[in-house]
C-alpha positions in Angstrom: 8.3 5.2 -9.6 8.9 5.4 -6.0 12.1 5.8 -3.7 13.4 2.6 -2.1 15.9 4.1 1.3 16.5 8.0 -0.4 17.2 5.6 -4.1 15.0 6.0 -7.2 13.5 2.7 -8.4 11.1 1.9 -10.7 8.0 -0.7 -9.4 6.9 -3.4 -11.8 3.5 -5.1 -11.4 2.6 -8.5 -13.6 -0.2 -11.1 -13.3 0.4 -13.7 -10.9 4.0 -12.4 -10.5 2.9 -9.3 -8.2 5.5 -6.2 -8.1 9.3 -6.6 -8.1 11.2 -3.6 -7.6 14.2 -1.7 -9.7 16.8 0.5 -8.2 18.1 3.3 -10.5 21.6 4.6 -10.0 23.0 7.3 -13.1 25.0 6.0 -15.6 22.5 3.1 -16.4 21.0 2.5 -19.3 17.2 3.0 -20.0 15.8 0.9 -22.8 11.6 0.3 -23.0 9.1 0.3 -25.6 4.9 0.0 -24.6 3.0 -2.1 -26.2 -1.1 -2.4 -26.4 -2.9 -0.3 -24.7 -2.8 1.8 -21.6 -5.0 -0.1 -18.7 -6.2 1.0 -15.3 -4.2 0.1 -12.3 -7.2 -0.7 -10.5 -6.9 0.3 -6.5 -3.8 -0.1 -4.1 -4.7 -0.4 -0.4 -2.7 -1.4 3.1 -0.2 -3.8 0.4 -2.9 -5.7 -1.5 -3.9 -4.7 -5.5 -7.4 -5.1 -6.7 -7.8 -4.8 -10.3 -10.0 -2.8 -12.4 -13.3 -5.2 -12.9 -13.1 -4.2 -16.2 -9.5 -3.4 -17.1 -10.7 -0.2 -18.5 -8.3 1.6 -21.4 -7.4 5.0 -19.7 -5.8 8.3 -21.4 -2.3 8.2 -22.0 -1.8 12.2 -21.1 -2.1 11.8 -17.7 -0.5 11.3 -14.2 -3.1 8.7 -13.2 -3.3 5.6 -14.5 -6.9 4.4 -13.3 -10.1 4.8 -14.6 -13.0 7.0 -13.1 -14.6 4.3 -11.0 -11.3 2.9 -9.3 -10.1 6.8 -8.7 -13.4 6.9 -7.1 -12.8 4.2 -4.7 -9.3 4.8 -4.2 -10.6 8.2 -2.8 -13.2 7.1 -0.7 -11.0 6.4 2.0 -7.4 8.6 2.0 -5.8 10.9 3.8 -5.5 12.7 1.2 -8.9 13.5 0.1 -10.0 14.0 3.7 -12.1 10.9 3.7 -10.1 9.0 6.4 -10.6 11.5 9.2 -9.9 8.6 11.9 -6.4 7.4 11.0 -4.9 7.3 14.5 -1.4 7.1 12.8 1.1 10.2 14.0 1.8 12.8 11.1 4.5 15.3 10.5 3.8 18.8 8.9 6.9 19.8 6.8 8.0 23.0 4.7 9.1 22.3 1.0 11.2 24.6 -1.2 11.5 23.4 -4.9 12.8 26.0 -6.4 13.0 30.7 -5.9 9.8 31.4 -4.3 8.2 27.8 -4.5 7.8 26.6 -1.0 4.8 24.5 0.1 3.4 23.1 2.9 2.1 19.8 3.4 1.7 16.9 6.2 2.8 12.8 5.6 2.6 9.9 8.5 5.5 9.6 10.4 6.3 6.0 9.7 6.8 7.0 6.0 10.1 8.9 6.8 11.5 11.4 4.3 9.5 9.1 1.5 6.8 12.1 0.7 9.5 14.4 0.4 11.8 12.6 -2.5 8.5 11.5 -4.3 7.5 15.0 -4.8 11.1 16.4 -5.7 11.7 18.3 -2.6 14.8 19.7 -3.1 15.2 21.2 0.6 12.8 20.9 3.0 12.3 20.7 7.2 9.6 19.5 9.4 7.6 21.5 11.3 5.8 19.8 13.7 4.2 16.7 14.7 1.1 15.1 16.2 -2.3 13.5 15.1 -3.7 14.0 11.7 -6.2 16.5 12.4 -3.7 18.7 14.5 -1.2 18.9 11.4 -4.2 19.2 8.8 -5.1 22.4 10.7 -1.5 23.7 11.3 -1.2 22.8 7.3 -4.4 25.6 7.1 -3.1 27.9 9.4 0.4 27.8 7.0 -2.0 28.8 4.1 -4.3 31.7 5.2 -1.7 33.0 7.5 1.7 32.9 4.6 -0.2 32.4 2.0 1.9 29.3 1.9 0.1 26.7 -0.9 0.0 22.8 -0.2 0.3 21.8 -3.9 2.6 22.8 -6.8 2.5 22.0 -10.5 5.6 19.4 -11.4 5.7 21.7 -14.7 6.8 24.5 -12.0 9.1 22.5 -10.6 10.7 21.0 -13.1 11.1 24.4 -15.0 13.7 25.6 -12.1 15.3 22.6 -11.4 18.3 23.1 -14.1 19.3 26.5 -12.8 18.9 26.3 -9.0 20.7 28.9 -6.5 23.6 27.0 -4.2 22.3 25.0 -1.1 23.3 27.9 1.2 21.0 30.0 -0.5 18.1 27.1 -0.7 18.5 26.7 2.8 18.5 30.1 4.4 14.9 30.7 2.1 13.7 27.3 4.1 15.0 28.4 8.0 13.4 32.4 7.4 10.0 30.3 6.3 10.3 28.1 9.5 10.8 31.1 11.5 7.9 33.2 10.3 5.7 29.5 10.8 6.9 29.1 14.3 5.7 32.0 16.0 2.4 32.2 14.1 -0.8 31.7 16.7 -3.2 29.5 16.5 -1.1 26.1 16.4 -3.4 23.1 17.9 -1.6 22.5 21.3 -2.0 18.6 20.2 0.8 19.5 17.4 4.6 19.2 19.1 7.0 21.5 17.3 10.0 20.1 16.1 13.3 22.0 15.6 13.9 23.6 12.6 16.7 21.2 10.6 17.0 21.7 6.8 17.8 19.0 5.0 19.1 18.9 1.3 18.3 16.3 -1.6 21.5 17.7 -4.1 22.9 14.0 -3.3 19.7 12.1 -4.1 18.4 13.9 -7.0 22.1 14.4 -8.5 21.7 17.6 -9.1 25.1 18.9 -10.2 24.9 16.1 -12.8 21.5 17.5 -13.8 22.7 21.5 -14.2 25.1 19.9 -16.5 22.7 18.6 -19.2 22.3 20.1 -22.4 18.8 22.5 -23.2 16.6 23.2 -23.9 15.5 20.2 -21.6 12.8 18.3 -23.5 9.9 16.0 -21.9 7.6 13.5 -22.7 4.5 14.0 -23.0 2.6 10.4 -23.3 3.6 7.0 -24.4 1.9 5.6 -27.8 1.4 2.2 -28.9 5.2 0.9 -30.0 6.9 4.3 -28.4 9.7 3.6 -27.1 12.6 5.8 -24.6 16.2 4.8 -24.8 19.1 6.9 -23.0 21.2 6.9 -20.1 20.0 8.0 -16.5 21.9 11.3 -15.0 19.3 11.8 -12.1 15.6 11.4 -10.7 13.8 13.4 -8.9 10.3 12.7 -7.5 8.8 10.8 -10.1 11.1 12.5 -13.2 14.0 10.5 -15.0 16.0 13.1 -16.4 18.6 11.3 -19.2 21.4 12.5 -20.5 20.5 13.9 -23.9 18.2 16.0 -21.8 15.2 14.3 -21.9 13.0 13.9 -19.4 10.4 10.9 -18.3 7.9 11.6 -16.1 7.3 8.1 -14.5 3.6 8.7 -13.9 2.9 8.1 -17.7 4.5 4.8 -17.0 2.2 3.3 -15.3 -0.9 1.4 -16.7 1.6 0.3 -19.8 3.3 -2.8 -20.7 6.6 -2.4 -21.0 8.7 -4.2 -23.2 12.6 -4.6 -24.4 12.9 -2.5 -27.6 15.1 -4.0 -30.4 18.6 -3.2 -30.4 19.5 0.3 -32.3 16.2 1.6 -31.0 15.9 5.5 -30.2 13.7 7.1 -28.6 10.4 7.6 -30.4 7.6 9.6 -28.2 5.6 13.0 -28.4 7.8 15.4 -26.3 7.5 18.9 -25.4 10.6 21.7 -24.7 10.3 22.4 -20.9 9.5 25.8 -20.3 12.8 27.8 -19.6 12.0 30.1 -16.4 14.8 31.6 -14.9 15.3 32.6 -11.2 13.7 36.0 -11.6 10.6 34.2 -13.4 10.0 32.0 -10.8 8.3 34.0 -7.9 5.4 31.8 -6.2 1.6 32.9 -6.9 -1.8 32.0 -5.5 -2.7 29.2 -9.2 -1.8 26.2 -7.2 
């Protein structure tokens, strides 16, 4: 799953075909079935795939689809993990409110654009600041002793909320008082140049009003099995989650690593699923597990 120009679209990658991508709008149909086993991506890096050496069979429960060894690698040098200190690229540090009381704070390079925010399911956000990576990693830090503001939240959090969400006016104001108590906080690295406070709403991208509309209890997959197959209609996406119409919901990342076939016509869908947890706005105050 990624987010081609604020769309959802779903990347394919085959053998000596390399990746071809799939814009999603609602209303379309959805129609696969996997088939074999569940491989290891092997590691992505600056455009170019190297595969697993040894196409290893990984887990089908969860969000990674690589094997020990290529996670391993892929970590050794990423932002992310803090073990590409040097990137001389320019980063933003942005606040991101996913639900009542789940805000976050995190950082992404400035040539990505609003990317990092659909592919975690940002429903309204702002940036904070910008400047060198080291600058926003310890404004990020600052955010999180000083708030208490976390830098990573469960998608079973998010997705929870995301049915019964208070109007934008409401989402916003919860952003802009965040921003305010951020601003004036000492300590910011002089390197890290504040940018005015702007919230910015994802209703439109993520089709929410379509996806307050669905019926419950919302139900999601869980893993793809051997001949499992997903059939439905798209109402929305946000970050990496399909939500269909009959209220199911497809978290992309258990996608990946699968061969994905055509099921036969008359198929339904055929896959362990699980009843999303139903956490209302009073249930959904933010705590220090993240």
């Amino acid at each position: 799953m990624r987010w081609s120009d604020g769309l959802p679209a779903i990347g394919w990658y085959g053998e000596e075909r390399g990746e071809r991508v799939s814009v999603l709008a609602p209303g379309q149909r959805l129609a696969f079935a996997a088939y074999g086993e569940r491989r290891c991506l092997g590691v992505l890096r600056a455009g170019r795939r190297t595969a697993c050496p040894t196409a290893a069979v990984v887990p089908g429960r969860t969000g990674s689809a690589q094997c020990p060894g290529c996670a391993r690698l892929d970590r050794s040098f990423s932002v992310a993990a803090d073990t590409n200190a040097a990137d001389p690229r320019t980063y933003r540090v942005y606040l991101a409110w996913f639900g009542p009381g789940l805000v976050k704070v995190g950082i992404t390079a400035e040539e990505r654009g609003t990317a990092r925010l659909l592919e975690q399911a940002a429903v309204t956000w702002a940036w904070l600041g910008r400047g060198p990576l080291m600058a926003a990693r310890r404004t990020e830090e600052l955010l999180r002793a000083a708030l208490g503001v976390p830098d990573r939240i469960a998608y079973t959090r998010k997705r929870a909320v995301r049915s019964h969400l208070p109007p934008a006016p409401e989402r916003a104001r919860e952003v802009a008082e965040l921003y305010g108590r951020a601003a004036t906080l000492p300590g910011w690295p002089e390197s890290l140049e504040p940018v005015p406070c702007e919230v910015v709403d994802h209703a439109g991208p993520f089709a929410l009003e379509a996806l307050a509309g669905l019926p419950g209890p919302a139900r999601t997959i869980t893993e793809m099995v051997p001949g499992g197959a997903v059939t439905g209609r798209l109402a929305g996406a946000a970050g990496p989650d399909l939500h269909l119409m009959d209220g199911l919901v497809v978290d992309t990342r258990l996608l990946a690593g699968w061969e994905l076939l055509a099921p036969a016509e008359g198929t339904v869908t055929g896959v362990p699923v699980v009843q999303v947890p139903s956490v209302g706005p009073s249930a959904a105050g933010q705590d220090g597990l993240f």
